[in-house]
Each structure stands twice: as structure tokens, then as C-alpha cells.
OpenMM code with the backbone's topology and positions (N, CA, C; nanometers):
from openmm import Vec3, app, unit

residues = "UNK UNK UNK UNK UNK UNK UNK UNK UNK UNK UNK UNK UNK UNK UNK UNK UNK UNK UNK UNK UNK UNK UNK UNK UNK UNK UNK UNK UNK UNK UNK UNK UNK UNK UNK UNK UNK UNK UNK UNK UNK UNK UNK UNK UNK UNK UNK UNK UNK UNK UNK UNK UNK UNK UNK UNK UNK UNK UNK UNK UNK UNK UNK UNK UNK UNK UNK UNK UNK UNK UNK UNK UNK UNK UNK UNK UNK UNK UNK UNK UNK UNK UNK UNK UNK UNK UNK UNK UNK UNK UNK UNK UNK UNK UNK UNK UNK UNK UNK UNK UNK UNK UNK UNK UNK UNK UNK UNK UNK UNK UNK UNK UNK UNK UNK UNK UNK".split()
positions = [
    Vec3(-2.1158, -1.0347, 0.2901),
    Vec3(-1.9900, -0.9636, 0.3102),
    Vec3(-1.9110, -0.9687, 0.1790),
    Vec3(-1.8501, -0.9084, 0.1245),
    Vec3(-1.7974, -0.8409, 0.0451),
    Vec3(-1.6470, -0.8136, 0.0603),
    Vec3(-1.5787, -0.9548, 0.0615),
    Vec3(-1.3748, -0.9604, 0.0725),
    Vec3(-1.3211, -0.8654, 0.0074),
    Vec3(-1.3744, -0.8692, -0.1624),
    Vec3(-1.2859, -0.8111, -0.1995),
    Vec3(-1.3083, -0.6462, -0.1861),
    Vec3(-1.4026, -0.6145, -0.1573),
    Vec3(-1.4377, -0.4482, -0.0829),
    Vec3(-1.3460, -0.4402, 0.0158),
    Vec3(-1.3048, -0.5209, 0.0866),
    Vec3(-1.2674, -0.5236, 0.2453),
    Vec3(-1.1159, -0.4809, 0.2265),
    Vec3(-1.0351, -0.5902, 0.1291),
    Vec3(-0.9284, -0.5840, 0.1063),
    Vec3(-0.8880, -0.4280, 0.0099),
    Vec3(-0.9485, -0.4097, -0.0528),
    Vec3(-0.9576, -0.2509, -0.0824),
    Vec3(-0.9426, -0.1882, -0.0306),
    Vec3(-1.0561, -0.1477, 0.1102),
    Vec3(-1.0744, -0.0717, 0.2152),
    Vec3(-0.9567, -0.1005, 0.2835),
    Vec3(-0.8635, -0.1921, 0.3044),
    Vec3(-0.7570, -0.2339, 0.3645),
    Vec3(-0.6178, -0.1909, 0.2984),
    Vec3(-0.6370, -0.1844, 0.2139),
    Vec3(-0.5299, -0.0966, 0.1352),
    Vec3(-0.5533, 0.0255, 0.1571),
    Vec3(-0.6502, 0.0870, 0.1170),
    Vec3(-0.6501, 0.2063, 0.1131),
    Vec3(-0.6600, 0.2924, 0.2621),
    Vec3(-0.6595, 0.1782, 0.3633),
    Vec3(-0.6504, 0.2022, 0.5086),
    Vec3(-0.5395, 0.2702, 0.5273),
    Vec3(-0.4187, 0.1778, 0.4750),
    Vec3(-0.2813, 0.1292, 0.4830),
    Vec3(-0.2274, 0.2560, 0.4060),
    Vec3(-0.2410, 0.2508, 0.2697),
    Vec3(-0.1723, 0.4127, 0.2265),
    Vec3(-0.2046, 0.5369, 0.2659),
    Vec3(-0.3497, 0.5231, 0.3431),
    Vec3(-0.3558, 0.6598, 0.4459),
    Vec3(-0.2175, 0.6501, 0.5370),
    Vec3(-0.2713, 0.5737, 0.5947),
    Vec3(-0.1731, 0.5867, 0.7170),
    Vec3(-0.0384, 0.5828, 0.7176),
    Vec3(0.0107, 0.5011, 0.5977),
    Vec3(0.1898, 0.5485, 0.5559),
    Vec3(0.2042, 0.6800, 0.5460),
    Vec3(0.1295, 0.7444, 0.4392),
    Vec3(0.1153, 0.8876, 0.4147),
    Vec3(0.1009, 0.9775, 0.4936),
    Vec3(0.0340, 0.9345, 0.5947),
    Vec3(0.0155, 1.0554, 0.7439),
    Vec3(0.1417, 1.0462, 0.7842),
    Vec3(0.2536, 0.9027, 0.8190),
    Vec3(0.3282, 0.9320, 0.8958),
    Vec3(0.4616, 0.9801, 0.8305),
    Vec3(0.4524, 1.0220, 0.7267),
    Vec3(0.5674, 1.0853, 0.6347),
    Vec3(0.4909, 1.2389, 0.6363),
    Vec3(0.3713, 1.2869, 0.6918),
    Vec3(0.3985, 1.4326, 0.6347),
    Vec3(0.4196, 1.5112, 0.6950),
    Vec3(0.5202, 1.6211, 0.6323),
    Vec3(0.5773, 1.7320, 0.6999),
    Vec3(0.7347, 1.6871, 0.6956),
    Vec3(0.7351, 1.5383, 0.6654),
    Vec3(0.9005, 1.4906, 0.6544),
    Vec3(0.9710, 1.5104, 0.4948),
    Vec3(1.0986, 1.5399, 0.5090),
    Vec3(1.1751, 1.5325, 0.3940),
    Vec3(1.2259, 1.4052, 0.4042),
    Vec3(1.3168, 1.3603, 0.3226),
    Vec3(1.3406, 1.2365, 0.2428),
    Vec3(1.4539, 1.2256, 0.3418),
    Vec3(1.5290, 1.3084, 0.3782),
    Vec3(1.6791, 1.3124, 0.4795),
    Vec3(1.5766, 1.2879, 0.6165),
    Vec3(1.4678, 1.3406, 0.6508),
    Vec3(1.4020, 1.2933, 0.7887),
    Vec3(1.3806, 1.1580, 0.8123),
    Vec3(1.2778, 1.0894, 0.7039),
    Vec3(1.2625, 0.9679, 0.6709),
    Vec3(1.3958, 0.8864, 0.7147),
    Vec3(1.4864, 0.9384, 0.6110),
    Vec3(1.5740, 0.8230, 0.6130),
    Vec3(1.6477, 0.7987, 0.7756),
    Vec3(1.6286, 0.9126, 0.8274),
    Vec3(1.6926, 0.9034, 0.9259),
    Vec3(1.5978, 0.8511, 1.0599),
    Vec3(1.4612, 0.8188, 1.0571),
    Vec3(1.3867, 0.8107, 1.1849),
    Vec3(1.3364, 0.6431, 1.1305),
    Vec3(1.4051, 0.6020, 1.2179),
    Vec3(1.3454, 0.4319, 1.2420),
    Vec3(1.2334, 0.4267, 1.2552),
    Vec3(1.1661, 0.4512, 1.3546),
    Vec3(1.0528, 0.4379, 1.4079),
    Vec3(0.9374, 0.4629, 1.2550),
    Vec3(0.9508, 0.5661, 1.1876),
    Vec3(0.8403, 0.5957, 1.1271),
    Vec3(0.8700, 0.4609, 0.9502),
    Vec3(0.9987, 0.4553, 0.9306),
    Vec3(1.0612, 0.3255, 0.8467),
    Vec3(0.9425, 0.2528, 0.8966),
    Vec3(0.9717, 0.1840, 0.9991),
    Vec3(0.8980, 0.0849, 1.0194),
    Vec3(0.7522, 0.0678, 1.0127),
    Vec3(0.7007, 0.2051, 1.0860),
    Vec3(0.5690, 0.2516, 1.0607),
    Vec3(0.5077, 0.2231, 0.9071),
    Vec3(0.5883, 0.2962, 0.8136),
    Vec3(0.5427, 0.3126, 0.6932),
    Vec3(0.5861, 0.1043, 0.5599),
    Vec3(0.6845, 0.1067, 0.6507),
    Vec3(0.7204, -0.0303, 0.5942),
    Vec3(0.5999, -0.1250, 0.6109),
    Vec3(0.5498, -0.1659, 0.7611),
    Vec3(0.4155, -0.2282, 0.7890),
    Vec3(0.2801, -0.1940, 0.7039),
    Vec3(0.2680, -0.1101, 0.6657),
    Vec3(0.1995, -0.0372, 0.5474),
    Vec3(0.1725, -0.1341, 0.4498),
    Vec3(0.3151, -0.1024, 0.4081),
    Vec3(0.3443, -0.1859, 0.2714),
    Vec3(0.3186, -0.2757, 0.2565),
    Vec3(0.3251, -0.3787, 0.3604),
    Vec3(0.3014, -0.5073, 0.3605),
    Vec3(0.1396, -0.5520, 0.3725),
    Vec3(0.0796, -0.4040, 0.4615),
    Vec3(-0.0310, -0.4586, 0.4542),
    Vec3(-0.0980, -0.4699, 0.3199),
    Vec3(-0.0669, -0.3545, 0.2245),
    Vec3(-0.1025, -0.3259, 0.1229),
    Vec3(-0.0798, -0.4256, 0.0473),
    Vec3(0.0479, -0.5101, 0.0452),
    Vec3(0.1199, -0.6173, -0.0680),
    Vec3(0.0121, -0.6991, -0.0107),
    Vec3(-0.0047, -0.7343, 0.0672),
    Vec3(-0.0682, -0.9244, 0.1149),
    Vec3(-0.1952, -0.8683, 0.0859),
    Vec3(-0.2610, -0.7318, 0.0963),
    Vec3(-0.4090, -0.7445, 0.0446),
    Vec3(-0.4235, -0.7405, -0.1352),
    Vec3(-0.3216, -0.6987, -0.1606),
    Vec3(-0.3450, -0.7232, -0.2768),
    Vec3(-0.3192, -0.8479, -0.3309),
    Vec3(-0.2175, -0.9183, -0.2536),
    Vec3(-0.2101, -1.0261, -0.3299),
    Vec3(-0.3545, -1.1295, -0.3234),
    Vec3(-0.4425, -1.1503, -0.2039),
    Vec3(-0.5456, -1.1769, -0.1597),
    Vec3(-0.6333, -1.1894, -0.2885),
    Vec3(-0.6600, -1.0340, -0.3344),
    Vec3(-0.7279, -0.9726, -0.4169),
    Vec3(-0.6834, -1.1010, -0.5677),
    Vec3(-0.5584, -1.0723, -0.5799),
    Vec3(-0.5237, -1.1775, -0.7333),
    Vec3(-0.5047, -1.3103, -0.7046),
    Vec3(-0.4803, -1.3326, -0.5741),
    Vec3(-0.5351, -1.4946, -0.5684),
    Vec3(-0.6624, -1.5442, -0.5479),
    Vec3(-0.7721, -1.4923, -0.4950),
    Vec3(-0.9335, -1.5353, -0.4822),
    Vec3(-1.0079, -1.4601, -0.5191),
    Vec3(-0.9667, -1.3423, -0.6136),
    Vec3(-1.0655, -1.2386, -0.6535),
    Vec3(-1.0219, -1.1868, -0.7912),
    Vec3(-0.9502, -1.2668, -0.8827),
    Vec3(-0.9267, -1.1709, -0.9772),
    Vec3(-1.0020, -1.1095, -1.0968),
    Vec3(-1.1520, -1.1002, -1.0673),
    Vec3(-1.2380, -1.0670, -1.0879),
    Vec3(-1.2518, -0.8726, -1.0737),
    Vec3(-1.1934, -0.8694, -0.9432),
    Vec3(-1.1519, -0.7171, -0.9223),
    Vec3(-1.0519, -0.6779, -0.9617),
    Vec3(-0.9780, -0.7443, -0.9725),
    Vec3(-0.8094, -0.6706, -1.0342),
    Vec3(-0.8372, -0.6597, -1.1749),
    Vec3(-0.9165, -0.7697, -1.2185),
    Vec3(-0.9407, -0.6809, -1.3833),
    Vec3(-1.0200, -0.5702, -1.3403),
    Vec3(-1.1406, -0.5530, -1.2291),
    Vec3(-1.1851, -0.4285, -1.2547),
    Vec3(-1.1086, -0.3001, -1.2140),
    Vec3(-0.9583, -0.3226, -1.2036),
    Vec3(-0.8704, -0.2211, -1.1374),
    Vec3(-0.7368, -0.2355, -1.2310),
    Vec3(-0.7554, -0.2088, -1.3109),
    Vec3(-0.6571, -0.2649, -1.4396),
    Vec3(-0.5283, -0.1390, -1.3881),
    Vec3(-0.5753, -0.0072, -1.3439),
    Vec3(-0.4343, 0.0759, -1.3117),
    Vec3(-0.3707, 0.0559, -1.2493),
    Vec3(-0.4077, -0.0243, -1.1484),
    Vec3(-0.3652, -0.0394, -1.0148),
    Vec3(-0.2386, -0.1148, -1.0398),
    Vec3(-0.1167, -0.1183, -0.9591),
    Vec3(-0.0050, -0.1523, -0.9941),
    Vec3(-0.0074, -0.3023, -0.9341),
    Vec3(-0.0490, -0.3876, -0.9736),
    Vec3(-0.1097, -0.5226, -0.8696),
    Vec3(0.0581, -0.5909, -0.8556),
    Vec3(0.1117, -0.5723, -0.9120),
    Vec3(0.2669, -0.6938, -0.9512),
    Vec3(0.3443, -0.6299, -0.8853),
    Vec3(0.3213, -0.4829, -0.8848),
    Vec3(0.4177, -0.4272, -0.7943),
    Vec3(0.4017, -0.4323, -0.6207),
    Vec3(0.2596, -0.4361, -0.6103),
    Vec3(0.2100, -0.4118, -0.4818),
    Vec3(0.3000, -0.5241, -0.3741),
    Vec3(0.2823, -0.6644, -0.4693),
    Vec3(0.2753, -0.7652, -0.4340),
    Vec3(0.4394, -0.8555, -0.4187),
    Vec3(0.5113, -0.7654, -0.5211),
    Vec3(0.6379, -0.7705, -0.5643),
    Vec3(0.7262, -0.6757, -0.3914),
    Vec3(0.6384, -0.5768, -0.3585),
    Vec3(0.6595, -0.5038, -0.2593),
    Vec3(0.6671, -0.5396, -0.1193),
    Vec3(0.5829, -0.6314, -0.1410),
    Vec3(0.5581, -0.6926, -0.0190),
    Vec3(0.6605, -0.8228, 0.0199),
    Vec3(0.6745, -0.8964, -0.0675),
    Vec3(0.7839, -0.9974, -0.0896),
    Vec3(0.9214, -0.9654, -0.0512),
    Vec3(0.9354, -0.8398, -0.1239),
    Vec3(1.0589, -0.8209, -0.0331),
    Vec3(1.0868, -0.7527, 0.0837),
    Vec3(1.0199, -0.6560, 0.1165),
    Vec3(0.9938, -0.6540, 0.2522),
    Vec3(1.0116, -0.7060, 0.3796),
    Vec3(0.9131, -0.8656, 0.3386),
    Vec3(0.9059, -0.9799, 0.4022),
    Vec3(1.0182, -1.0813, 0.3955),
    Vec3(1.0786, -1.0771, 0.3102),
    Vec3(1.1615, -1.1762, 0.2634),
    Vec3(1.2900, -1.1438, 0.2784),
    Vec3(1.3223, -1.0185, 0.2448),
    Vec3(1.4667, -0.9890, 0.2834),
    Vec3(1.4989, -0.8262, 0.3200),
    Vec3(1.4357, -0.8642, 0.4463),
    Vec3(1.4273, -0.7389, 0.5182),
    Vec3(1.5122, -0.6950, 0.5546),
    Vec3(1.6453, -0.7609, 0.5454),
    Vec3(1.7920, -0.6742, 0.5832),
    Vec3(1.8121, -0.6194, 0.4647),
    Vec3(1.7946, -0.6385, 0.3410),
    Vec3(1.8106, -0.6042, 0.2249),
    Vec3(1.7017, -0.4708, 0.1688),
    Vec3(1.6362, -0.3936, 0.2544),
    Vec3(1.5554, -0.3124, 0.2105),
    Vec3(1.5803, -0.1609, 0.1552),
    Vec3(1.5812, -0.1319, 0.0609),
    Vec3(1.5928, -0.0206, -0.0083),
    Vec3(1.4947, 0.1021, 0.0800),
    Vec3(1.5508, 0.2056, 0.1192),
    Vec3(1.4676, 0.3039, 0.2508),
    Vec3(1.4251, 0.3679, 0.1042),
    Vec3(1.5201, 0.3823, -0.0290),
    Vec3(1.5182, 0.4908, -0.1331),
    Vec3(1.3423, 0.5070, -0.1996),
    Vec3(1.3459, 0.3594, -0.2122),
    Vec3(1.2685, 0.3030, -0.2565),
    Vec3(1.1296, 0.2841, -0.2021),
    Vec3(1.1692, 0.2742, -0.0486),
    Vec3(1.0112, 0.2934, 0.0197),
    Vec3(1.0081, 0.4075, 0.0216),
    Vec3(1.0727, 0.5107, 0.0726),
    Vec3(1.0446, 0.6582, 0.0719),
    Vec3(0.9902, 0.6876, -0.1294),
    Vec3(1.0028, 0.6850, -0.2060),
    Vec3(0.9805, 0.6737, -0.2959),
    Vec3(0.8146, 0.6568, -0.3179),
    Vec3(0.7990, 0.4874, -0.3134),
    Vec3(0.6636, 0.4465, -0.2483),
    Vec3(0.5950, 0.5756, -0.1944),
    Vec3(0.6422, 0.5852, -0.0866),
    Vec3(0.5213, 0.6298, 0.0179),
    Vec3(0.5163, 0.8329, -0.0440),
    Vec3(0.5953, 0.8360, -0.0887),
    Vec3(0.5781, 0.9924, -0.1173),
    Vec3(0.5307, 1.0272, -0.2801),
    Vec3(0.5539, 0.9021, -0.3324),
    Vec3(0.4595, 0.9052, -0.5234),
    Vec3(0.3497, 0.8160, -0.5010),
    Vec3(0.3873, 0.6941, -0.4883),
    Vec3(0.2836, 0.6096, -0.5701),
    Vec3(0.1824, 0.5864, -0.4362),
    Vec3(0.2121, 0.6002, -0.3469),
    Vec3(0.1076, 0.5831, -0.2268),
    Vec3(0.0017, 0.6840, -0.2265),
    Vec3(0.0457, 0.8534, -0.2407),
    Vec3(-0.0981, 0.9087, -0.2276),
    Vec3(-0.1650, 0.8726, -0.4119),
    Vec3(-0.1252, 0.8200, -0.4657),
    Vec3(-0.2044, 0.8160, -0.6095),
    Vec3(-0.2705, 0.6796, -0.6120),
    Vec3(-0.2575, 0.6243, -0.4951),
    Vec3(-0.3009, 0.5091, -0.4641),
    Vec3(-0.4682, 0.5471, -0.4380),
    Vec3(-0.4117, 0.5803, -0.3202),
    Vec3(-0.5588, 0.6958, -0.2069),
    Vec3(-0.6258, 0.7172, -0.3478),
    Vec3(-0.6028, 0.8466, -0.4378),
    Vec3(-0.6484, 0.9011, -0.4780),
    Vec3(-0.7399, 0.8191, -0.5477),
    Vec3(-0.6434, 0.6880, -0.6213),
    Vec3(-0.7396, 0.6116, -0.6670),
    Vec3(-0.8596, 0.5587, -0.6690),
    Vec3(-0.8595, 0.5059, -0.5126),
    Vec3(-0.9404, 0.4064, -0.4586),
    Vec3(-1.0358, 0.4736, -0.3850),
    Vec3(-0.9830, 0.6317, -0.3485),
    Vec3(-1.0824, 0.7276, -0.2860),
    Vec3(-1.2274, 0.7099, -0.3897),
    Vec3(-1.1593, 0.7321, -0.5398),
    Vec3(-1.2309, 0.7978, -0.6108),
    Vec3(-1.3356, 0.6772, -0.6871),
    Vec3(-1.3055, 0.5514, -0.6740),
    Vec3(-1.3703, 0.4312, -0.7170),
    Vec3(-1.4518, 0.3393, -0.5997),
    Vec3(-1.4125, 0.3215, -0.5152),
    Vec3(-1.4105, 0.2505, -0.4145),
    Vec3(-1.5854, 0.3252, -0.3103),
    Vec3(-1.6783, 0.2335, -0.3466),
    Vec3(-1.7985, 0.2877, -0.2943),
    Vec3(-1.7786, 0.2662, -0.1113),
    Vec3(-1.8269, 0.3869, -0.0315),
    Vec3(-1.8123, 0.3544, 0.0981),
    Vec3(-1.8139, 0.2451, 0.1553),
    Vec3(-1.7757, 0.2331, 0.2640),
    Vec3(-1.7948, 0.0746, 0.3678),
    Vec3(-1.9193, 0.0939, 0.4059),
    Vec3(-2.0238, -0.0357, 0.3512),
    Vec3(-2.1294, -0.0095, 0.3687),
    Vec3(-2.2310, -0.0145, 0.2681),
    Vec3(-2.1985, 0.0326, 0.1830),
    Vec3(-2.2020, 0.0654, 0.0488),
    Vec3(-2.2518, -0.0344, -0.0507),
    Vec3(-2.2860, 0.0326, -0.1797),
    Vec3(-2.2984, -0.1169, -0.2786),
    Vec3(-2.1900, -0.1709, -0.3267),
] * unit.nanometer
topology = app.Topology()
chain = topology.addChain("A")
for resn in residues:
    res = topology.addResidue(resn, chain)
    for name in ("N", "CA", "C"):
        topology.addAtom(name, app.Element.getBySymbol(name[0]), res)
């Protein structure tokens, strides 16, 4: 088995699915629908803790992913978690409508199937 594939595949699970639940929304929709905040916030986190995973027992792959925004991922997740009354919506909407599908795109395009070598 293959963690650090997994945790990949786990990210890139995670920015699908933020991304589905923002589309067709504007930034005034977002801000205004809880439900999908939260949706897309859980995301984030999954994304932060797999990456952090990745640079604490694997950083073997994060050099092989040198674009990848690893400090931010992880930086993302922290606060999130940490001071969740304090959360910037600007900022996740931000996230989830730039750097999330260039995420996908990334990992679409590197990332050998599940299954895979």
C-alpha cells in the first residue's frame, strides 16, 4: 500500500468536491449559504491534514511536488481548525474558486490512477 498515493488521492478527492459544491455559485451566493461554507470548509481541512501527513512521514513526495503549495495547505488547515470563529469566508471562497481547481488540475495530471504504479 502506498500512503503517500492515498493522501494525494485524498486531496485531490477533497478539491473535487469543494469545487462541485461552489459551481454555478457567485461569491455573494457562497457567502451567503452556510451549509455549502461548511461543505467546502471540511474540504479544506481534509486537504490541510493530508498534506500535512504527506510533510510529516513522507517528505520524500513533497519534494516530488515542489509546486504544490504544501505551507499553505497546511497553514489552511490550522486555522480553520484552530480558530474557527475567526474564519475569513473571503479567503476560502478565494481558495475554492483559484487555487482549488489548479490543485485538481495538478494532481489530475501527475498523480498515476488508484491502482496504479
Amino acid at each position: 500500500m502506498n500512503r503517500a498515493a492515498d493522501y494525494l488521492r485524498h486531496m485531490l478527492e477533497a478539491a473535487r468536491q469543494a469545487c462541485a459544491y461552489v459551481e454555478g455559485l457567485s461569491r455573494a451566493e457562497f457567502l451567503d449559504d452556510k451549509r455549502t461554507q461548511q461543505a467546502v470548509i471540511l474540504n479544506l481541512v481534509i486537504i490541510g491534514e493530508a498534506a500535512t501527513k504527506l510533510m510529516n512521514d513522507h517528505p520524500e513526495t513533497v519534494d516530488q511536488w515542489p509546486s504544490l503549495p504544501w505551507r499553505s495547505m497546511r497553514g489552511m488547515r490550522n486555522r480553520l481548525t484552530h480558530g474557527y470563529f475567526d474564519i475569513d469566508l473571503d479567503v476560502v471562497w478565494d481558495t475554492v474558486a483559484i487555487a482549488l481547481p489548479a490543485l485538481v488540475v495538478e494532481l489530475t495530471s501527475k498523480l498515476p490512477p488508484a491502482g496504479g504504479a
